[in-house]
N, C-alpha and C positions, 0 to 999 in steps of 0.2 A: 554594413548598413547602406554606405554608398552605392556599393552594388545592387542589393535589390533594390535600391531607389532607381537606378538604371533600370533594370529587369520590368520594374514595373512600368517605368511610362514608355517604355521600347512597344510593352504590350499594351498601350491606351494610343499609342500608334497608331500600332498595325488594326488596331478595331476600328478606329477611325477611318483609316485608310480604307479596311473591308466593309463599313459601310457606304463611305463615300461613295465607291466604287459598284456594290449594289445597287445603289439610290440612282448612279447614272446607267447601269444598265437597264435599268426599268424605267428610263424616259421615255415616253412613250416617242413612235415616229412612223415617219412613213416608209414601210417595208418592198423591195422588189421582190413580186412573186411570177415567177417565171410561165413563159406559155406550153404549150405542148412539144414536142418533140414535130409531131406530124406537121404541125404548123408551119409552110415553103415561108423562103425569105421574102421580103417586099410585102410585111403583111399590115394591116391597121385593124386596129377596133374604134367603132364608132361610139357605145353607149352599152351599159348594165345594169341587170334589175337582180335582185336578192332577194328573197324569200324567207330565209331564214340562215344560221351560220354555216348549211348543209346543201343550200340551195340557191344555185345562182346562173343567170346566165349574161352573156356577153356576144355581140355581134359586130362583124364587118367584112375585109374581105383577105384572100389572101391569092398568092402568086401574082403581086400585079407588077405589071411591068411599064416602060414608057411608053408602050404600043399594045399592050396587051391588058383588058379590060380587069381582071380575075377573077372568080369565084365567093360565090356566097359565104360565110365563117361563121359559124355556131360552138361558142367553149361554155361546157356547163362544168361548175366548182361543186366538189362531192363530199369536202369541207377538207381534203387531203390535199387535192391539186386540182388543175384546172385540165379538161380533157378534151379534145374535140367530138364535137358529133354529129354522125352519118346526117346527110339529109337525101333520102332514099328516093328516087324519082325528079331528084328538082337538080338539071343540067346545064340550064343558063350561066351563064357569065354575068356578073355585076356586083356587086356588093348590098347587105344590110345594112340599112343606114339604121333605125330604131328599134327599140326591145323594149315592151312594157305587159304586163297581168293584173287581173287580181287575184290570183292563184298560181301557186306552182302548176298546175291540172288547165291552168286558164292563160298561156303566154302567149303573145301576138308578136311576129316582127315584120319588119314596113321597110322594101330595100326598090332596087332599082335594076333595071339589067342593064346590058352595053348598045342596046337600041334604045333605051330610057324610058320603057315600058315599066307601071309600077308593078311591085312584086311584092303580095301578103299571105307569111306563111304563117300559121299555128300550132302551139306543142300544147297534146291536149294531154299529158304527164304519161304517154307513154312513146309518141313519135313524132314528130315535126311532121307538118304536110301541105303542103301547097294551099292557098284560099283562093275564090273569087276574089278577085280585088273591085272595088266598089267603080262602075262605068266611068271613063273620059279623065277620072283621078290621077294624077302625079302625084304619089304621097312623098312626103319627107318625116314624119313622126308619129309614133303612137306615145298614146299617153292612157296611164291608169290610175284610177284612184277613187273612193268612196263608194264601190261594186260599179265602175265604170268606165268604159273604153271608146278614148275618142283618137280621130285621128284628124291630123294637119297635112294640109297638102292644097293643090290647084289645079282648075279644070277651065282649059279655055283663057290660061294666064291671068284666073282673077282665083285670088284664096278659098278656101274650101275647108270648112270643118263639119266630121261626118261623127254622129255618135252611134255604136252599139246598142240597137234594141232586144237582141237575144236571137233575130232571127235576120235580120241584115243590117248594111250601112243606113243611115237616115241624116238627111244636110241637118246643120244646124244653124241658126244665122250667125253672120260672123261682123265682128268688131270693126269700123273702119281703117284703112290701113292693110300692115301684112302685120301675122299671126306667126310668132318663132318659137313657142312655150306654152304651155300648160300648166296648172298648178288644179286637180281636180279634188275638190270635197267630195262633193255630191252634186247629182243631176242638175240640181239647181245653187249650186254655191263654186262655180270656178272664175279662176283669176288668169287670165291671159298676157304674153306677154310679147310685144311688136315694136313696131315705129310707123308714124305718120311723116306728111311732109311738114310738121310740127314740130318732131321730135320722138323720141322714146315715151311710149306709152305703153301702159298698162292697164286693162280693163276686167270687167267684173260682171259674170253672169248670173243672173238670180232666177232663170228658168223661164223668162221671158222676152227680156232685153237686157243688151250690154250697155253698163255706164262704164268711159272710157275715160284716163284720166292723163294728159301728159306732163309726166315725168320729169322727164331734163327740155326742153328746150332748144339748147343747143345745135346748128347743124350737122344732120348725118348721124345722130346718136341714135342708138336703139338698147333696148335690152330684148335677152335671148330668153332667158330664164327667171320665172316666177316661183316664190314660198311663199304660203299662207301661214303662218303658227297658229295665228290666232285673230280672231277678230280685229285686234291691236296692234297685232304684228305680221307685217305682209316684209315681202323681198322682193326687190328686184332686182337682177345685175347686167349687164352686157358693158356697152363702149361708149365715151362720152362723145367721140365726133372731134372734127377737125374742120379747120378755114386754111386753106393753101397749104406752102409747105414740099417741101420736095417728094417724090417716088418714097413709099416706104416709110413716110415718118411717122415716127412709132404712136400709138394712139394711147390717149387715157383711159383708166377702165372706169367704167359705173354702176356703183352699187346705190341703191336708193330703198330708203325703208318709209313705211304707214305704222302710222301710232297709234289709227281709228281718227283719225282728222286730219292730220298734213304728209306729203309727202315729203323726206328731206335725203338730199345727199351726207352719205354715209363719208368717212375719209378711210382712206385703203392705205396701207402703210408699204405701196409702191406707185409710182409715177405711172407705168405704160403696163399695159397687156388689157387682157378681153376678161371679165368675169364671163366665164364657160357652164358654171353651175353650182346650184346652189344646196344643199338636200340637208333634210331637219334633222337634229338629233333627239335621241330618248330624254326622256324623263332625268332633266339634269346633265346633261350631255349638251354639247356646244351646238349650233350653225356650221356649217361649213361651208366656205367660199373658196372655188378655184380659179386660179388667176391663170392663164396659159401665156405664153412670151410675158412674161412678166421682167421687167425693167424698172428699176430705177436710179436718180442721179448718184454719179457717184461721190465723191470730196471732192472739194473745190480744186481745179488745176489737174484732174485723173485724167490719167488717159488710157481707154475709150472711155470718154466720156458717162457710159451710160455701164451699170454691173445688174448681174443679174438679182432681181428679185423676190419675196417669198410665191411660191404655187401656191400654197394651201393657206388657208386662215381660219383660226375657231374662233367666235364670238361665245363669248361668256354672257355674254349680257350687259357686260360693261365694257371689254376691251375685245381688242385681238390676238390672239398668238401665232407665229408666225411660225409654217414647216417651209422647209426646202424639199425638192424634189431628191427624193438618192440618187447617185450616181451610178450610171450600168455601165461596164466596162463597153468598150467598143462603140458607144451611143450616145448622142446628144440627148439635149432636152423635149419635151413633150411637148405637140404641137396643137395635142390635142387632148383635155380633162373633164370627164365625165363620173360625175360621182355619183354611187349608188350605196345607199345607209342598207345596212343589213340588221332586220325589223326585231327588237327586242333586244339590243344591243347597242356596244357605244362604237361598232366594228364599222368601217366605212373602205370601201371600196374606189378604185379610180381607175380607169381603164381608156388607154389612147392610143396616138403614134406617136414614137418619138423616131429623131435626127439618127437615119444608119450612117455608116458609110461608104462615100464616097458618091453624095449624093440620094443615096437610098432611104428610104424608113423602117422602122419595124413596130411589131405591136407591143403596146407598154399595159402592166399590170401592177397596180400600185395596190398597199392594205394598211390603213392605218386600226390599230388593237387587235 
């Protein structure tokens, strides 16, 4: 009797244990998904759009060096791996700075060459190809959303927002301040996102005029990045800003939410870094916030003082949950996080540079689900 009484809870164990152990390998996280083979070292990605779990693209540059400007980077995701691809006719040197559609069939990207002449190419779902770039423009962003494409940028060193009418660029007026974000509904329904000598603002177009509203206060803050959910729920994230202080001190980040009446600072469950971007999820599915140099204090009497903290954050609705960046052998942390939700899913995407060595960088590919 004794003995099967052992025998048996040996085996209410081990089931234990085998579920345990199931249950932690299906926690979900943030996965490194590796770049291409072809891809030279010294390389960055700036920003990615998804289309679906089959379809994806990602842009920035590669081969660069500390004298040496590099090449344009085009990786489309074919839902297996990530691949590089030809861009047949376009010889410049410089990098893709943005990627946005609204279509697989409909991709725009917005880069710069090594003379700092703007560069706008389009993949019309069978080739990449060179565009007119809209006269005297220095673009830095494109942006898509609600069958619309706009882009951000400066001409003559005052800001510049040009919208898609089907058949060219056309200005659109633009917000007081500088313009770092987009969040586009529709024609007449986007939310912009900048800073004044105010402060961090955020403004709203309704197809006529922008009502502009500042944010944080604070000086030297801004935000980069705007989400609309809902009429009642807006986002905004970037940096809260600093008064003195030595070279280098690390900066607070800022996230700021609309409830449809007030604006309020959000609490982030780390001290320093940059909210870098913000992208909605499905139907039941969290927010997502990326924190890049993310820092916070650490126990009283630590030394260094400061430990690193969470990159990623999901908003439920009522709290946060907090991811860490994985670790890539040979590489530091990511200095740069750009997330792009992949449309019909709880799949999310993040694409950047992270710390090579020995001074170098490389390009980072992150997937969470």
């Amino acid at each position: 009797m004794a003995r099967r009484l052992l025998v048996a809870a040996l085996a209410v164990a081990m089931t234990i244990v085998t579920v345990l152990t199931a249950a932690a390998a299906q926690t979900p996280s943030w996965q490194h998904v590796p770049v291409p083979a072809q891809v030279r070292p010294q390389a960055g990605l700036n920003e990615a759009v998804a289309f679906g779990p089959d379809r994806a693209w990602a842009v920035g540059a590669d081969a660069v060096g500390r004298q040496a400007p590099g090449f344009p980077l085009v990786l489309r995701w074919n839902g297996t791996a990530w691949q590089r691809q030809s861009l047949p006719g376009i010889g410049w040197q410089g990098e893709l700075l943005s990627v946005a559609g609204t279509s697989s069939t409909a991709v725009w990207a917005v880069g710069r060459d090594s003379a700092g002449g703007a560069r706008l190419l389009r993949f019309d779902g069978t080739a990449w190809s060179e565009s007119r770039s809209p006269r005297g423009a220095v673009l830095t962003e494109v942006v898509a959303g609600g069958g619309e494409t706009w882009l951000i940028g400066s001409r003559d060193g005052a800001r510049v927002l040009l919208r898609w009418d089907g058949r060219g660029w056309v200005d659109v007026p633009v917000p007081p301040g500088a313009v770092y974000g987009l969040h586009i509904l529709a024609a007449d329904d986007v939310w912009a996102a900048g800073a004044t000598e105010a402060g961090a603002a955020v403004s709203h177009w309704d197809g006529q005029a922008w009502q502009q509203t500042i944010v944080n206060g604070f000086p030297r803050s801004a935000v980069g990045s705007v989400l609309a959910v809902s009429p009642t729920e807006v986002w905004a994230g970037g940096t809260a800003g600093f008064i003195g202080g030595p070279a280098g001190k690390p900066i607070p980040p800022l996230l700021v939410r609309w409830d449809g009446q007030t604006w309020n600072r959000v609490a982030v469950p780390t001290d320093f870094g940059s909210v870098t971007s913000l992208t909605p999820g499905t139907s039941g599915a969290p927010v997502w916030v990326s924190v890049a140099r993310s820092q916070k204090w650490g126990p009283p009497g630590s030394s260094p003082p400061l430990v690193p903290g969470p990159e990623f954050l999901a908003w439920n609705g009522q709290s946060f949950t907090e991811y860490d960046e994985p670790e890539v052998a040979g590489e530091g942390d990511s200095s740069v996080l750009r997330l792009a939700p992949v449309p019909g899913t709880t799949t999310v995407w993040s694409v950047g540079r992270a710390a090579g060595p020995e001074g170098t960088f490389a390009p980072r590919i992150l997937r969470f689900g």
